[in-house]
N, C-alpha and C positions, 0 to 999 in steps of 0.2 A: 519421569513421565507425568503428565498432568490429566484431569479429569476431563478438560475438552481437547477432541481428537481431531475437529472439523474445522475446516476453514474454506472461506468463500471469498474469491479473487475477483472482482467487479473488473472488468476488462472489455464493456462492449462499447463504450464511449467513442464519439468519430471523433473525434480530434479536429474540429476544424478550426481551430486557430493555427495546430499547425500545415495546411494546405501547402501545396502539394505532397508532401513529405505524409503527412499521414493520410491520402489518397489510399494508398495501397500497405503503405509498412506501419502498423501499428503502433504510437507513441508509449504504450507500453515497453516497447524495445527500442527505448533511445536508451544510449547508455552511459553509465554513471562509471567513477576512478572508483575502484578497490586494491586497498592493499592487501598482499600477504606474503611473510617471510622477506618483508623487503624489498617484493616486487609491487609493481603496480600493473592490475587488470582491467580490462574494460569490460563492465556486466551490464546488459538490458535489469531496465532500473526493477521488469517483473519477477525476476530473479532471486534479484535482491529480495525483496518482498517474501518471495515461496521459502527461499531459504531462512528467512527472519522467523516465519510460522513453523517449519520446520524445526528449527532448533527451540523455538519454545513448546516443542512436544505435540505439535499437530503432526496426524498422519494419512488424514483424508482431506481429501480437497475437492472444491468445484469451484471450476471457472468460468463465469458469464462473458461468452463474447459474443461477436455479430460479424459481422458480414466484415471480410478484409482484414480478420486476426489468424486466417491459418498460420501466418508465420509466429505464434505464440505454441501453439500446437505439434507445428512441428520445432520448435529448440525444445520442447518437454516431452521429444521423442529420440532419445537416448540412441547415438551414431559411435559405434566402439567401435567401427572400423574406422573411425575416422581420430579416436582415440588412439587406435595404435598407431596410425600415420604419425600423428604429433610426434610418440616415441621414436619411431623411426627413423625421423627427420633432427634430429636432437632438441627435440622442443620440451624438455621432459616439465619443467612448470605448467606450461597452459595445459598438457596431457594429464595431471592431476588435479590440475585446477575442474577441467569437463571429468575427470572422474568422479570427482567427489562430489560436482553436480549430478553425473547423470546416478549415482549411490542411492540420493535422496530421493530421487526421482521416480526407482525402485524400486525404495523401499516403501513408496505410500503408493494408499488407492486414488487416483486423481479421474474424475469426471469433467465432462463437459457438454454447458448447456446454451444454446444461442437463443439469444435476444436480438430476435430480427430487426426490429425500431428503439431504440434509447427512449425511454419515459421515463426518463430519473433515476435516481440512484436507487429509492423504495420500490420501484419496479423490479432492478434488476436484482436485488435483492430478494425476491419473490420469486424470481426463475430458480433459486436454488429448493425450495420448498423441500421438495418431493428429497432431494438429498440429506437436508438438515434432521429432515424428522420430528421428532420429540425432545432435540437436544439441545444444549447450550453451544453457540459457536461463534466463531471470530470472523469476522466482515472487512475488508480492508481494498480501498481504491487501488486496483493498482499499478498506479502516473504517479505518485507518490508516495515519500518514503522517509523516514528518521535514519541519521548517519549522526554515529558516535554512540546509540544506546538501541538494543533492542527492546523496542517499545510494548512489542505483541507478549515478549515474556514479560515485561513489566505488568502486564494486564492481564496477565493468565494468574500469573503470583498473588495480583491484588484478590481477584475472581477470588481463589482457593480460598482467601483470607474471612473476605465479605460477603461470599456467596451469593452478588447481584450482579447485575448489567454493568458493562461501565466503556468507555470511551476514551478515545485520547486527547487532549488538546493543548495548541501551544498559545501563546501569548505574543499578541500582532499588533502593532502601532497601528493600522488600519480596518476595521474588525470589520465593515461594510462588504469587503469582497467574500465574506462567509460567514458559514453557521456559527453564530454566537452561543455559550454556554451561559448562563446566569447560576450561580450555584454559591455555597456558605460551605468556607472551609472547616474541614471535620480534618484535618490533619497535614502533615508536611506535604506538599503537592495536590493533595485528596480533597476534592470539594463533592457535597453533595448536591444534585442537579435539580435545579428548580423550576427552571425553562429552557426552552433551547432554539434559537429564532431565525430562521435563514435569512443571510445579508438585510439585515435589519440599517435604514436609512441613515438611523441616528444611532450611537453608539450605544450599548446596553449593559458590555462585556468587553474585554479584551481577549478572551479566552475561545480562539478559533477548534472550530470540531476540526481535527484533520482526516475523516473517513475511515477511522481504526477503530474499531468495536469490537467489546462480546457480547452480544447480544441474546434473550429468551426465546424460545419458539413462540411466544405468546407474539412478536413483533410482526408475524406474517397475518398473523387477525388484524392488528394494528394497519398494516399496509393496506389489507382488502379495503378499510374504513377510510381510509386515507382520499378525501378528495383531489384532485390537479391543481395546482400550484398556477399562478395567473402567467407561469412559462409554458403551461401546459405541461409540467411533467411531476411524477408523484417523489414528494420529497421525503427521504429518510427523516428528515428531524421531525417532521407534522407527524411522522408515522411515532416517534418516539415519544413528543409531545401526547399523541392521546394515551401511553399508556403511561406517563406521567400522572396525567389526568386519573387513572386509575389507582394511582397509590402504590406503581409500580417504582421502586427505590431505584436509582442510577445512582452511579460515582464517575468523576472525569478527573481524570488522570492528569496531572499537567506535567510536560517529560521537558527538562532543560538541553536536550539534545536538539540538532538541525533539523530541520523541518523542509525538506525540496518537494517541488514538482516538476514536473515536464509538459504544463499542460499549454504552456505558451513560449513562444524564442528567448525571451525575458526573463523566462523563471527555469528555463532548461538551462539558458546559460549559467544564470546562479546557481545552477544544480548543480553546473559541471566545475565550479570552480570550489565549491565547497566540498563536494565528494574528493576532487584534488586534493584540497587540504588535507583531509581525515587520513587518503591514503597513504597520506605522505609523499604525494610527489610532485610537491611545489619544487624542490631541489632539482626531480630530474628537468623540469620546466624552466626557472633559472637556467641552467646548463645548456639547453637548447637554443635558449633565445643568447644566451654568451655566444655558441658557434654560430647560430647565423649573423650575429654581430661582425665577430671572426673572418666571415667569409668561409668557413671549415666545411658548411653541409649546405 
């Protein structure tokens, strides 16, 4: 078990790149390959996500949604009659598979707080307030996710270590489409954070913020101060950027693990073809695409 217990699931985002689809079904629940035991499942990539905080020793959670995520609320509303169906049916995988979901599920305290209008990710981070408290907690988009390494315990371990803030980031041939880190490396992966610039024109940084933080309680003062972004919305980095300004010490993480989102057809696709790989079930895909060759299916 580790010292932070909390975690906060940003989940009110409309999605509208992907329309109609995320009209009413949340792109939180598009879903990504997992393997286990050999098999391959299909999980809502938010899942993934809860489970990753989860097994790195979170046990409270709050999830910022809005308007058109009850279907997020209701899968993290534990259906064991529907559980024994599985068994019944001979389905006995995917019936362990939603056990050992709906276990975690269980076994933490999980709140939820809606964000009627999207103002940025600093906003919705703000909605958690009242639950964070006085404490240190982890913050994580959740449209996106690391496959091949869990990152959050990468970040909790570091936390224990260095006892500051820190974040995750990957390394992107195009750094424009996001928050840039600027930071002077203090060890294998570990930079310390110097600036930190939203979709910045010209290049500054390679090293993309991918929205996975531990963050201080001191960051929702930081938010209040925080003016609107020329998109109109209050951006996490401005918010982190002034307590930079303060002398407040970050670390960024840089994880050599995949990096997917789902926030566009383009990048849900590459989600789905890279979580494939990890699960290992490019083979039963090969196979499929031989019988329709076949004529077989």
């Amino acid at each position: 078990m580790t010292g932070i217990r909390k975690g906060v699931l940003l989940a009110a985002g409309l999605g509208t790149r992907l329309v109609p689809y995320s009209k009413e079904m949340p792109k939180e629940m598009l879903p990504l390959f997992e393997g286990a035991d050999g098999k391959v499942f299909l999980k809502p990539v938010i899942q993934m996500i809860f489970e990753q905080l989860y097994d790195a020793g979170l046990r409270e959670f709050c999830f910022v949604v809005g308007r058109g995520k009850r279907a997020i609320e209701d899968h993290f509303t534990p259906d064991w009659g529907f559980v024994d169906y599985l068994e019944e049916s001979g389905k006995e995988e995917y019936a362990a598979m939603l056990r050992e979901f709906y276990s975690k599920v269980e076994s933490s305290f999980i709140t939820w707080v809606n964000q009627p209008k999207p103002k940025g990710t600093g906003h919705a981070v703000l909605m958690a307030r009242t639950f964070v408290g006085d404490d240190y907690f982890v913050a994580a988009a959740a449209d996106n996710v690391f496959l091949g390494e869990n990152v959050a315990l990468s970040l909790v371990s570091l936390f224990e270590k260095l006892g500051a803030p820190l974040l995750a980031v990957k390394r992107v041939s195009d750094p424009r489409r996001y928050g840039v880190v600027v930071g002077r490396s203090v060890g294998e992966k570990l930079y310390e954070v110097e600036g930190i610039v939203e979709k910045p024109s010209k290049p500054v940084s390679y090293l993309a913020n991918t929205s996975l933080y531990v963050f201080p309680p001191e960051i929702f003062k930081a938010i209040d101060e925080t003016k609107p972004s020329p998109r109109g919305e209050v951006e996490i980095t401005d918010s982190i950027q002034i307590l930079l300004h303060r002398g407040v010490k970050f670390y960024a993480y840089e994880s050599a693990a995949d990096w997917v989102d789902v926030g566009t057809w383009e990048t849900f696709f590459k989600a789905i073809l890279l979580s494939l790989r990890h699960s290992g079930g490019y083979n039963l895909v090969s196979d499929f695409l031989n019988a329709v060759r076949n004529g077989s299916v």
